[in-house]
KEBA-438512 format. One line per field, with one value per residue: residue number from 1; residue in three letters; z negated, x, y negated of N, C-alpha, C in turn. Coordinates in steps of 0.05 Angstrom, whole numbers. Last residue first. Layout:
resi	(NUM / ...)
resn	(ALA / ...)
n_pz	(Z / ...)
n_px	(X / ...)
n_py	(Y / ...)
ca_pz	(Z / ...)
ca_px	(X / ...)
ca_py	(Y / ...)
c_pz	(Z / ...)
c_px	(X / ...)
c_py	(Y / ...)
This chain:
resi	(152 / 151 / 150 / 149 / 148 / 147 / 146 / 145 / 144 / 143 / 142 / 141 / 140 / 139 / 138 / 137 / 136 / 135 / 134 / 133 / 132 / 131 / 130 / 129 / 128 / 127 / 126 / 125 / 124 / 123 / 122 / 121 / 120 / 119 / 118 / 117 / 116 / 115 / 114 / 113 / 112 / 111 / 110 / 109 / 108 / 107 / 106 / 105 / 104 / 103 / 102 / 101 / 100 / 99 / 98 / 97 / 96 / 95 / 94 / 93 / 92 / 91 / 90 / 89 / 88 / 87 / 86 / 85 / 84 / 83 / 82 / 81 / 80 / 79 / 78 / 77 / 76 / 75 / 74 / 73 / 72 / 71 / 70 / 69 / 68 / 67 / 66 / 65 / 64 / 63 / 62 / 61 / 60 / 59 / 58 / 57 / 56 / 55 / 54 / 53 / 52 / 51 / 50 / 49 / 48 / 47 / 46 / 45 / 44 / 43 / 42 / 41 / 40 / 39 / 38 / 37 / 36 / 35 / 34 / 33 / 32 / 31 / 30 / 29 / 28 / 27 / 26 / 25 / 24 / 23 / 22 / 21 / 20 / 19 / 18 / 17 / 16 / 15 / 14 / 13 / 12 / 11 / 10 / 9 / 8 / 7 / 6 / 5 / 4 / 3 / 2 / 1)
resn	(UNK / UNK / UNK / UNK / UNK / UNK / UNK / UNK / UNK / UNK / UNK / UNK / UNK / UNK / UNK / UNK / UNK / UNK / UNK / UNK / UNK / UNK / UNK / UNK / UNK / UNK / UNK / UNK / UNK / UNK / UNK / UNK / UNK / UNK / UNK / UNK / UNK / UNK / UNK / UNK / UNK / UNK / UNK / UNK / UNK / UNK / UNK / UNK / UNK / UNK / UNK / UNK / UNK / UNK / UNK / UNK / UNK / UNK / UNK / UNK / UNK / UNK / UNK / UNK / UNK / UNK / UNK / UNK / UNK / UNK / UNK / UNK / UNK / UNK / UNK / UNK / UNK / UNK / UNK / UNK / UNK / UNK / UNK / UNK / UNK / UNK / UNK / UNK / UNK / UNK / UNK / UNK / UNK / UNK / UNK / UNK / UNK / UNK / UNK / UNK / UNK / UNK / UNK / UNK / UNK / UNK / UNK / UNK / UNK / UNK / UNK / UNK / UNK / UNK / UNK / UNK / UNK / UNK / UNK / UNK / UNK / UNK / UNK / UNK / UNK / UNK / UNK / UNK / UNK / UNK / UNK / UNK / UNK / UNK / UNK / UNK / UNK / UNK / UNK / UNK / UNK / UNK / UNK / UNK / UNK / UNK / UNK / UNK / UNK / UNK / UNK / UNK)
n_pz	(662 / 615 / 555 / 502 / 442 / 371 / 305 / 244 / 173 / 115 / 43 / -18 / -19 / -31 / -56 / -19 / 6 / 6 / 53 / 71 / 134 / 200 / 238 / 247 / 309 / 337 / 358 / 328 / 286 / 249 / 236 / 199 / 154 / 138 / 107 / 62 / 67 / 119 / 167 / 208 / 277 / 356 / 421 / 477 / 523 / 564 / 610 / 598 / 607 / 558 / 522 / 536 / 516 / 469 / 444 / 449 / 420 / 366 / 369 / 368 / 319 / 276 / 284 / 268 / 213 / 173 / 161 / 139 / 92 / 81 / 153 / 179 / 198 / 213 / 213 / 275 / 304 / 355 / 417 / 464 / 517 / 521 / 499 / 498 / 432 / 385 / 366 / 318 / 286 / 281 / 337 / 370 / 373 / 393 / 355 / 349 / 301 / 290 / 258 / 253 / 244 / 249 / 285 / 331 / 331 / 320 / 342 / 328 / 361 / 368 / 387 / 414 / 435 / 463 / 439 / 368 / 319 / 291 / 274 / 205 / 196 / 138 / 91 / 50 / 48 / 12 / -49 / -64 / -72 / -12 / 41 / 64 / 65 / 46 / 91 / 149 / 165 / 164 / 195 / 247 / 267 / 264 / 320 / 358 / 392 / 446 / 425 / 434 / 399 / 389 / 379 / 359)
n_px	(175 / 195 / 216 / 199 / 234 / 211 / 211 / 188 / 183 / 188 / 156 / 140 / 62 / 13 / -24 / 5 / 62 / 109 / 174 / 238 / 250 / 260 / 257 / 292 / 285 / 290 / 306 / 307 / 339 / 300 / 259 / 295 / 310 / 260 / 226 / 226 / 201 / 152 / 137 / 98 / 118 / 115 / 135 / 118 / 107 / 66 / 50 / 27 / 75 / 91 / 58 / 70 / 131 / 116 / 88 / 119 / 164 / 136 / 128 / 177 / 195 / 159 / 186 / 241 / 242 / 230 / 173 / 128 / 116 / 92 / 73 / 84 / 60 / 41 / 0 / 15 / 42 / 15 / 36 / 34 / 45 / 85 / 147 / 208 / 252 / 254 / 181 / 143 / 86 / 49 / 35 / -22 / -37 / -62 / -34 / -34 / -14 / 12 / 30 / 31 / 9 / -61 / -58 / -50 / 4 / 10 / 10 / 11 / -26 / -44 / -85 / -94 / -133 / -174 / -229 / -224 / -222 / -183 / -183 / -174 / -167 / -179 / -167 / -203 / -236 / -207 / -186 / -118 / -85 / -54 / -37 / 9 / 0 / -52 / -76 / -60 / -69 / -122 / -145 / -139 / -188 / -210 / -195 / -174 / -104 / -59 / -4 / 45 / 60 / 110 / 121 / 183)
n_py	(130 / 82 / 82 / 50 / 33 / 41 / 21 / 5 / -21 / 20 / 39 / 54 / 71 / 87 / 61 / -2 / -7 / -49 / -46 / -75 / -121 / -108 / -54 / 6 / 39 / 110 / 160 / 205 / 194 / 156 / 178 / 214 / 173 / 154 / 187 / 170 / 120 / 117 / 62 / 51 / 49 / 46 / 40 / -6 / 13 / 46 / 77 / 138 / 164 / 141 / 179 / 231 / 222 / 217 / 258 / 303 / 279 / 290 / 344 / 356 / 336 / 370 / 417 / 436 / 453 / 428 / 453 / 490 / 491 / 445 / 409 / 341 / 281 / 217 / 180 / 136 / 100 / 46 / 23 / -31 / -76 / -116 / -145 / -156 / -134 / -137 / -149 / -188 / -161 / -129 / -89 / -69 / -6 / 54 / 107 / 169 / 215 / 284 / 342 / 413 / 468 / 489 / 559 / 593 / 603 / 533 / 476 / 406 / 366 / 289 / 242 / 182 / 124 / 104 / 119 / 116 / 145 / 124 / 68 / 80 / 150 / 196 / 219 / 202 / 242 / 285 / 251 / 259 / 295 / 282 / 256 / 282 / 337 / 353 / 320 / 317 / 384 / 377 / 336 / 341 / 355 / 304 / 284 / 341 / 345 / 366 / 405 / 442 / 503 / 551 / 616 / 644)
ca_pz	(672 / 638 / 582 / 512 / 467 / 397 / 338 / 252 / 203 / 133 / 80 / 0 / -29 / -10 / -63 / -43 / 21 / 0 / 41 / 58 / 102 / 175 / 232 / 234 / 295 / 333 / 370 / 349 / 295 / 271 / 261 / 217 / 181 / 160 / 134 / 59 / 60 / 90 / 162 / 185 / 254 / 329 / 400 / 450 / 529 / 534 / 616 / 607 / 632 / 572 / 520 / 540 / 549 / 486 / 446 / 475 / 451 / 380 / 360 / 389 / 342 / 281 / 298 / 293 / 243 / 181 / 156 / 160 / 93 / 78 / 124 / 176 / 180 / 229 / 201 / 245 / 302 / 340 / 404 / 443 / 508 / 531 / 501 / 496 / 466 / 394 / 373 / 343 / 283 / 268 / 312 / 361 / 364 / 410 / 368 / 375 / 313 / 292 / 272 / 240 / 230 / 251 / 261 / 313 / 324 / 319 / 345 / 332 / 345 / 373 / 362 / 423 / 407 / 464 / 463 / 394 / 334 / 291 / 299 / 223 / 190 / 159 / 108 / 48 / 53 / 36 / -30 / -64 / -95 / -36 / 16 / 63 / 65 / 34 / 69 / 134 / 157 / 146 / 168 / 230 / 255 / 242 / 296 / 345 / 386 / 436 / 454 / 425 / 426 / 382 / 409 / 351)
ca_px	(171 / 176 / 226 / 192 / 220 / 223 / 204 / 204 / 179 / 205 / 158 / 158 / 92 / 27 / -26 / -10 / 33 / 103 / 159 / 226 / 249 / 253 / 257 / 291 / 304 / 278 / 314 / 290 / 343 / 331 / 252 / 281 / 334 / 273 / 224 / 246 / 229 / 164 / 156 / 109 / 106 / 118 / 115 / 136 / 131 / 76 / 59 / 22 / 59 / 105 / 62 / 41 / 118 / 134 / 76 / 106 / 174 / 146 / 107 / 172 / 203 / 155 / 162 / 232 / 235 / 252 / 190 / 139 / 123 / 118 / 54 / 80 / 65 / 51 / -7 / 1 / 43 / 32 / 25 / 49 / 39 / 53 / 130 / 186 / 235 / 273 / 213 / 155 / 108 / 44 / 56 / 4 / -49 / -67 / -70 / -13 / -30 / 19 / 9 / 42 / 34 / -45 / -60 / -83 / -11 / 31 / 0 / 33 / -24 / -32 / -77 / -74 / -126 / -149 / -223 / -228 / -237 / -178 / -178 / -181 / -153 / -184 / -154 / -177 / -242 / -212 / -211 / -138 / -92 / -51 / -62 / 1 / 17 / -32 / -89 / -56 / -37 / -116 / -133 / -112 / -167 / -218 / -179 / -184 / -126 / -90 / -24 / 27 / 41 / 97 / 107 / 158)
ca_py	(153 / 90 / 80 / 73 / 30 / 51 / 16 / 11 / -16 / 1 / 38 / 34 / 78 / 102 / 93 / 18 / -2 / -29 / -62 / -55 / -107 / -119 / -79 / -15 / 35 / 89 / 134 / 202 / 220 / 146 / 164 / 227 / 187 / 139 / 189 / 190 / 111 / 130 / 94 / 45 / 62 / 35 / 55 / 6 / -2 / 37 / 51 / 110 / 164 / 134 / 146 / 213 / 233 / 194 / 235 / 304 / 284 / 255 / 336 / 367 / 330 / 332 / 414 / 418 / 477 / 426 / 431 / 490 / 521 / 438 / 430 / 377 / 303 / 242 / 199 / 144 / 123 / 51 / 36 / -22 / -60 / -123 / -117 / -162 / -124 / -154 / -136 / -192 / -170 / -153 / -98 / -85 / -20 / 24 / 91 / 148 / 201 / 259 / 338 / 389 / 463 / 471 / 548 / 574 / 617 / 569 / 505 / 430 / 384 / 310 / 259 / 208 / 151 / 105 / 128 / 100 / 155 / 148 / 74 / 52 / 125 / 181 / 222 / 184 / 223 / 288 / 260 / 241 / 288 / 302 / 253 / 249 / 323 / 351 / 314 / 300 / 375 / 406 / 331 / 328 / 371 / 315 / 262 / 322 / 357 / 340 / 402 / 406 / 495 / 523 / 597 / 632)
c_pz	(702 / 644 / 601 / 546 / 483 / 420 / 351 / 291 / 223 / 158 / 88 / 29 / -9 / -15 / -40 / -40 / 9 / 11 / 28 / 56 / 94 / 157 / 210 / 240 / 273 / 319 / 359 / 369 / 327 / 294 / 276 / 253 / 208 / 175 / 159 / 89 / 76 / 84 / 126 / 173 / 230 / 306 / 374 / 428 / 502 / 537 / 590 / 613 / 626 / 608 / 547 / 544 / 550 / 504 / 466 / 472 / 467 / 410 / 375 / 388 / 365 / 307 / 301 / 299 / 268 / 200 / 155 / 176 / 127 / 86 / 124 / 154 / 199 / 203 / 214 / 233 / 276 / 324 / 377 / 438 / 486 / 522 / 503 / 510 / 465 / 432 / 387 / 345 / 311 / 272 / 304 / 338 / 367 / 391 / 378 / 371 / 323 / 306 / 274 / 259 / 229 / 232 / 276 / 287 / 325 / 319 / 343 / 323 / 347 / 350 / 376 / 394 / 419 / 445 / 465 / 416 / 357 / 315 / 309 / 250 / 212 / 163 / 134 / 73 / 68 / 52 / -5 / -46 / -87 / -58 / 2 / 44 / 63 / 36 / 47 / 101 / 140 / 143 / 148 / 211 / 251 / 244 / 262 / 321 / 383 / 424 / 432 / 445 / 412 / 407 / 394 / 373)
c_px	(177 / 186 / 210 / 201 / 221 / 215 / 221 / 191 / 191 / 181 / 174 / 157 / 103 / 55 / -8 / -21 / 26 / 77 / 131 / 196 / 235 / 259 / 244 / 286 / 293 / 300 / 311 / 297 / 335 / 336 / 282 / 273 / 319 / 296 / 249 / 247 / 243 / 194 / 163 / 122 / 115 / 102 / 140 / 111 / 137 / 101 / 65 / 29 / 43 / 90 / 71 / 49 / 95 / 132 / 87 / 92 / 155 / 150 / 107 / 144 / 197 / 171 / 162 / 212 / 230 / 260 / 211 / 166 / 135 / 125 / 95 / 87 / 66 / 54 / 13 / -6 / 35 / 30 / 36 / 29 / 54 / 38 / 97 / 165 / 217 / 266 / 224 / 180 / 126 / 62 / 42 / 7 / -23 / -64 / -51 / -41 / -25 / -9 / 19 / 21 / 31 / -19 / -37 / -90 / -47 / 7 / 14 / 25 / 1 / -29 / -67 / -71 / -113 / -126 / -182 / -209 / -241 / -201 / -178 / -166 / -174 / -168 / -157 / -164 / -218 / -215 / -201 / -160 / -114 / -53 / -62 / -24 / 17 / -10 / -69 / -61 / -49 / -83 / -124 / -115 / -137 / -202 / -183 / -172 / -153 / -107 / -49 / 15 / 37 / 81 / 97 / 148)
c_py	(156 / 110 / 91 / 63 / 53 / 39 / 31 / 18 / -14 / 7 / 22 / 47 / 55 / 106 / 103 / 48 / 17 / -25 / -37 / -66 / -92 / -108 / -88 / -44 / 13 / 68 / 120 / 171 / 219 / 165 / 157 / 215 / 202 / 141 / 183 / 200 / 142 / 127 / 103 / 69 / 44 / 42 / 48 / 31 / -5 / 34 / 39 / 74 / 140 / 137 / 127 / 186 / 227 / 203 / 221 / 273 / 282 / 264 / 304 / 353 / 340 / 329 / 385 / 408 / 462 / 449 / 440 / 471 / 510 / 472 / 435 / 386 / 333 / 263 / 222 / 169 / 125 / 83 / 40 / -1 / -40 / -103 / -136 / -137 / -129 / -148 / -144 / -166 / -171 / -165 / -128 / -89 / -41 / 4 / 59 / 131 / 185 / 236 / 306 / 380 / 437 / 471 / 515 / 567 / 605 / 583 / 528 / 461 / 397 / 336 / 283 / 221 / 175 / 126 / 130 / 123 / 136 / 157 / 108 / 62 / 103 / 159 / 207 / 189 / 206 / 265 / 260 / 253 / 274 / 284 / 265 / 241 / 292 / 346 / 319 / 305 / 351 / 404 / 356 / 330 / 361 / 336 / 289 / 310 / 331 / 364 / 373 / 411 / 467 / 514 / 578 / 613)
């Protein structure tokens, strides 16, 4: 099977975000605060011309201090893949090519709020836990969570 990441648009994310992360709620809902600034890395995972999964990198800092000081951060939003396709690698081939963008640019952390059922996944990848649980309405419990990104 030929998986292709490659940049897509913010509006073809939402044929993964909607049922995977919005299911039930308007189309609408799929957008996110930053989806459309210049800085924005939405990525695709391509079989065929079809989207499997998909992840979003926007410019934003943590609300919160990591144990790495950092001048630059990104953080990761809306990652998903469609469930016929899950647990086929894609989300990780989906993070690899982000942290190779990330990292050509000089990002020194990338950071998510992470779905409880997510949080072996981000481990898997490096990341790691800060802080407490916490919740984030029509969404559910989350941890936050960080990677540093090692220059290139």
């Amino acid at each position: 099977m030929d998986i292709k990441i490659k940049k897509i648009t913010a509006r073809e994310t939402y044929i993964v975000r909607h049922p995977v992360l919005r299911q039930g709620r308007p189309i609408d809902s799929c957008y996110c605060e930053g989806d459309d600034d210049l800085s924005t890395i939405h990525l695709g995972a391509v079989i065929s011309d079809e989207v499997y999964g998909v992840a979003s990198f926007m410019k934003i800092m943590a609300p919160v201090a990591f144990p790495v000081h950092s001048k630059t951060q990104y953080q990761l939003r809306c990652m998903g893949v469609v469930e016929k396709a899950q647990g086929m690698g894609i989300g990780a081939l989906i993070m690899k090519k982000g942290f190779q963008l990330l990292q050509e640019n000089q990002i020194d952390i990338l950071w998510c709020n992470a779905r409880i059922n997510a949080v072996p996944f981000y481990e898997k990848l490096g990341f790691s836990v800060q802080g407490e649980m916490f919740d984030i309405p029509l969404v559910g419990p989350h941890y936050r969570m960080w990677k540093e990104l090692k220059s290139i």
